[in-house]
C-alpha positions, 0 to 999 in steps of 0.5 A, a space after each residue: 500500500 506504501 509503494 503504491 501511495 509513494 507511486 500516485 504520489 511521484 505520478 502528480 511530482 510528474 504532472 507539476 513538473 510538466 505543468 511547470 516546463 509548459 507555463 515556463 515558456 510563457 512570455 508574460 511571467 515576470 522575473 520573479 514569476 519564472 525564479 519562483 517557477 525554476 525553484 519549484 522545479 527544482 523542489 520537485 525534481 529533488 523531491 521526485 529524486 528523493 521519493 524514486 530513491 525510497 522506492 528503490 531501497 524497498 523493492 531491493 530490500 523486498 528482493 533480497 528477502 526474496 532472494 532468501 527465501 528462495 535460498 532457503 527453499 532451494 536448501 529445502 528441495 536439495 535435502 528432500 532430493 538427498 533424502 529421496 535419492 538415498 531411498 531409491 537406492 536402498 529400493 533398488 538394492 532391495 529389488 536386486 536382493 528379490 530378483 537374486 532370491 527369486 533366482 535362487 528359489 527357482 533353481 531349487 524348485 
């Protein structure tokens, strides 16, 4: 919910600042007007730099947490996959011993 009031938020930053970049043009702005227009321009672009900034550090904070979660079920999976292997193995080496009774049985029969 954060991201997405800090997203509608940078999206109005954006809008002000295209606002301000049109009006800027206007050959009827005093010297004051357009001073006071370049500050506020300037304000937004540090804040629009600020808030892009906070943005990124959370999306990298979320994909690192993800990137560890994936570590650890990776982990996980390799254990289970460990644990299955060794069983097949076991299995295996019980249905050769089934198959070498079985011959033995026969040749007695």
């Amino acid at each position: 919910m954060e991201t997405l009031d800090k997203d509608s938020t940078l999206e109005e930053i954006r809008k002000a600042q295209a606002d301000i970049a049109g009006e800027m043009d206007n050959p009827k702005l005093t010297r004051d007007e357009q001073r006071d227009l370049e500050r506020t321009s300037l304000y937004l672009r540090n804040l629009e730099r600020s808030l892009v900034d906070s943005i990124a550090d959370k999306l990298i904070a979320e994909l690192k947490s993800g990137t560890t979660s994936l570590k650890d079920l990776i982990a996980e999976m390799k254990k289970t996959t460990e644990h299955l292997f060794r069983v097949t193995e076991i299995l295996d080496h019980v249905v050769k011993i089934t198959g070498q009774l079985i011959d033995i049985l026969a040749m007695v029969k």
